[in-house]
N, C-alpha and C positions, 0 to 999 in steps of 0.2 A: 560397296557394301552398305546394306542401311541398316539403322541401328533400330528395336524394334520397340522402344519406348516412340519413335516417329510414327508408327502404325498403329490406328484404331481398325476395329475388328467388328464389323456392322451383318447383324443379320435382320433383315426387312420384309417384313410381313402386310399383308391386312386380310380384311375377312370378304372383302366386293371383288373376291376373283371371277371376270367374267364364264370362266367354263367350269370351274367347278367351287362356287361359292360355301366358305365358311371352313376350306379344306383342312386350315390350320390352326383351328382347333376340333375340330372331329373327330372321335375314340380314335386311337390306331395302334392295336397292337395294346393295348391298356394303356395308354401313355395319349400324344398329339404330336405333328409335328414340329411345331414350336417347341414343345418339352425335350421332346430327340437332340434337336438341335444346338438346344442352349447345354444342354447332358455333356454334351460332346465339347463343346468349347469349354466348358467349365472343367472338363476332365483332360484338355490336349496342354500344350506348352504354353500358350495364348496368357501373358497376365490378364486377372478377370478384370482388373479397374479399368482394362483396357476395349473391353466387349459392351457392344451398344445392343442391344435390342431397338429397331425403329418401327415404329408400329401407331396404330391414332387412336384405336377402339380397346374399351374399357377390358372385354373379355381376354384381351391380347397382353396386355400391359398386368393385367393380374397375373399370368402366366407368368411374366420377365420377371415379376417379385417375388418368385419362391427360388431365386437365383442370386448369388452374389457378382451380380454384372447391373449396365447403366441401364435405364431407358433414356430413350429419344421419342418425345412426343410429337410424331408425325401431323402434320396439319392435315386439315378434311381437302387438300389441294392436295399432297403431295398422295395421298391413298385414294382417292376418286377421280382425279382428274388430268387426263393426257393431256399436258402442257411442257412437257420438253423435258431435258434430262437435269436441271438444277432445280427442277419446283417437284420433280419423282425424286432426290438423291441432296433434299433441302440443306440436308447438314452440310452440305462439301466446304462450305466457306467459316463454319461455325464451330467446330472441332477444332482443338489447338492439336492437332496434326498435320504431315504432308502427307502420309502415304494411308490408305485404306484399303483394306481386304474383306471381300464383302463374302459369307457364303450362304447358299441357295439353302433354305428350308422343307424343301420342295425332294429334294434327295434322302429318302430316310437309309438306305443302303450306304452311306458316304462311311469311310471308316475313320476313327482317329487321329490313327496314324497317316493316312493320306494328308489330314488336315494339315498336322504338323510339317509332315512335305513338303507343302506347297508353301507354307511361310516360310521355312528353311530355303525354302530355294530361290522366295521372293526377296527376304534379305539379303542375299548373295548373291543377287543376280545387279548384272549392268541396265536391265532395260525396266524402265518407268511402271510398263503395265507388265501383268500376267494372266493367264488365259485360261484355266480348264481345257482341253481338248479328248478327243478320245482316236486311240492310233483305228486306220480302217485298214483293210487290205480289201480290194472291189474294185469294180469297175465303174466310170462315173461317167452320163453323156448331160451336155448343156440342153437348152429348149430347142435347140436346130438339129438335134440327132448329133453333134459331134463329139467325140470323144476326146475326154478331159484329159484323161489318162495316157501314157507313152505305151503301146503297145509292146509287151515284151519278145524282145527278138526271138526268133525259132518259135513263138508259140503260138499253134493254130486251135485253138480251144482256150475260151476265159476261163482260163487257171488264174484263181486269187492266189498261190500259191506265188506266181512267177511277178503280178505286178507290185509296182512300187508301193511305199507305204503314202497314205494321204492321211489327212485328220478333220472330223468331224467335230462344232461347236462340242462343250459338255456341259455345261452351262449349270456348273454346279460352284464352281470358286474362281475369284476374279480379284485382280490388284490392281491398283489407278493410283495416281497421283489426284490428290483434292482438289488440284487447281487447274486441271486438267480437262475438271470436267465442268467447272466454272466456263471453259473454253468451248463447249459441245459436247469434248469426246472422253466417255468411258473407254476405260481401260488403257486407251492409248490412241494412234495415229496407225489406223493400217497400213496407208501409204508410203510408211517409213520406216525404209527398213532395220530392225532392231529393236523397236520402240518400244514391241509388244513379246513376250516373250509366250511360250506355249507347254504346256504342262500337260503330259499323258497321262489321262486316269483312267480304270479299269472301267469298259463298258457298263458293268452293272451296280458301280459306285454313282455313276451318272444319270443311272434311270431315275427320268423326272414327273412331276404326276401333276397331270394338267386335265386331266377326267377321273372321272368316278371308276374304270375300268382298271386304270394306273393305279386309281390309291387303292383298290380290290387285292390288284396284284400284288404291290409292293408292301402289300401287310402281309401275306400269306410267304410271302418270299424272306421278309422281315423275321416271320415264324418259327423260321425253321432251325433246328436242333444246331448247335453250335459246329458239326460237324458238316451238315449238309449245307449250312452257310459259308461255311470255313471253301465248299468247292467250288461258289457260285466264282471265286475269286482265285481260283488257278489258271 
């Protein structure tokens, strides 16, 4: 069990996203999603003294100060430049933490209480990392036409009904050990087994918006009357 004064609570921004530049701060919804985000952490179980905001650009950092949480002044390396996972994720060694939990900005659909979940269950869990994932039910073939998947017996027709469950990244909240990644590896050590633990979250808590088309969508989805959103999530 870990205890949750060891956990900083990072959510990492900039505004030079290659596919759709400037996303995170952009109207959405009357709000941005920097604002959604931090909303949400400031409103879940998370102590704020505990919540970083990492970001490098003035417009962003203005943002993180209408909020009783930290910033983290992101270097112009760690937000423009692909050079590895300690000069993207600069703080790991700098933070009087062991454990970090990072979540995606990128998800304005994420709910609260999901959030609180996945800390709940990162403190009480035995493995190091933790993973977002989302459950599938499908059929799945590698580049050589073969099938991922165990065919279910007696079934002559892809019935998703009958195969096993698999899981897709969801690549909305994430937990590492800080030293960890000093090492290379976020989150954890795939290759070993346990290290990494996995977290199911609902398909459209995890819709992530990496074009203009997604952030279209996911404001109009955002929109919608506390009822018709309350279904997206049955």
């Amino acid at each position: 069990m870990k205890d949750i004064e060891c956990v900083c609570f990072i959510v990492q921004a900039r505004l030079n996203s290659q596919r759709l530049p400037n996303k995170m701060t952009r109207p959405f919804a009357g709000s941005t999603l920097t604002d959604l985000v931090l909303q949400k952490l400031v409103m879940s179980n998370i102590p704020n003294d505990q919540i970083y905001l990492s970001v490098h650009e003035d417009e962003l950092i203005n943002i993180g100060n209408k909020y009783p949480i930290n910033i983290w002044k992101r270097s112009y390396e760690s937000a423009n430049v692909d050079n590895g996972i300690t000069t993207l994720f600069e703080w790991w060694d700098k933070l009087p933490y062991k454990y970090v939990v990072m979540i995606s900005g990128c998800n304005p659909l994420l709910q609260v209480s999901t959030i609180n979940n996945f800390v709940d269950t990162y403190l009480n869990s035995k493995s190091d990392g933790l993973f977002s994932v989302i459950e599938k039910k499908d059929y799945y073939w590698d580049t050589d036409g073969n099938m991922l998947n165990n065919w279910p017996d007696g079934q002559d027709l892809l019935n998703t009904k009958a195969v096993d469950v698999t899981y897709e990244a969801g690549h909305c909240l994430y937990a590492s050990r800080l030293d960890s990644i000093g090492k290379g590896k976020w989150v954890g050590d795939w290759k070993r087994k346990g290290d990494i633990g996995l977290f199911p979250v609902k398909e459209m808590e995890a819709f992530d918006i990496d074009y203009g088309w997604q952030f279209n969508v996911a404001e109009q989805l955002f929109k919608l009357d506390d009822i018709s959103f309350s279904e997206l999530f049955v």
